[in-house]
C-alpha positions, 0 to 999 in steps of 0.5 A, a space after each residue: 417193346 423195342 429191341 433198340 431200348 435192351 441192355 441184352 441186345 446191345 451188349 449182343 449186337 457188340 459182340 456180334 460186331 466184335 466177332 465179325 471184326 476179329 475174324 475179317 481177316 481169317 482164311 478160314 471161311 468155314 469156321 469164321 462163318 460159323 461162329 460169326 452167324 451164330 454170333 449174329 443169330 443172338 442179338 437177331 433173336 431176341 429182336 425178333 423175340 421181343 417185337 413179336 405179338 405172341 408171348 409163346 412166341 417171344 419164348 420161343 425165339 429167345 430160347 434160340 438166341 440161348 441156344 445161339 449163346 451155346 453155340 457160340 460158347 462153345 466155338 469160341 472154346 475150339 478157337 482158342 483151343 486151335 489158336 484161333 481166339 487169344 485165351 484174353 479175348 476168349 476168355 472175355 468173350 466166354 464172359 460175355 456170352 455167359 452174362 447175356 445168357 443170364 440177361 435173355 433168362 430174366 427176360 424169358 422170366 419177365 414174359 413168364 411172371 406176365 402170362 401168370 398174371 
């Protein structure tokens, strides 16, 4: 399986992409480096994830691309609580983060249903 082909991994890397865009200006290293690695750590885990040869494998690298989800989430509550994030984009963010949290669940559940057959 290619990562290329998945809606969860497109809809990922543009966030990440929409996170390194928004803050390429910010003076604040430590907190743009952190929620823009943990942002970049999603689409790159399920790519890693999904292209590996191991399904104990690809579970193991989409459960940290949630965790990555969770991370993310919650940097992105602390930037609009600091004025870092408008409440519109975090807000949109915080939706986003949520649907492809759901997304790499069904496909953690694809892989599972796999293994049971």
């Amino acid at each position: 399986m290619k990562c290329e082909n998945l809606d969860v991994w497109k809809r990922s890397a543009t966030l990440s992409s929409e996170l390194y865009l928004y803050f390429r200006e910010s003076k604040d290293y430590g907190f743009k480096d952190q929620i823009t690695r943990s942002g970049l750590s999603i689409p790159s885990n399920i790519a890693e994830g999904v292209e590996r040869n191991s399904d104990k494998e690809s579970i193991h690298f989409l459960d940290i691309a949630q965790g990555s989800c969770a991370e993310l989430k919650t940097q992105i509550y602390i930037g609009m609580k600091i004025a870092y994030i408008d409440k519109e984009t975090g807000k949109k963010w915080i939706d986003e983060v949520a649907a492809v949290n759901r997304m790499i669940g069904g496909l953690k559940k694809s892989i599972i249903s796999q293994l049971a057959t």
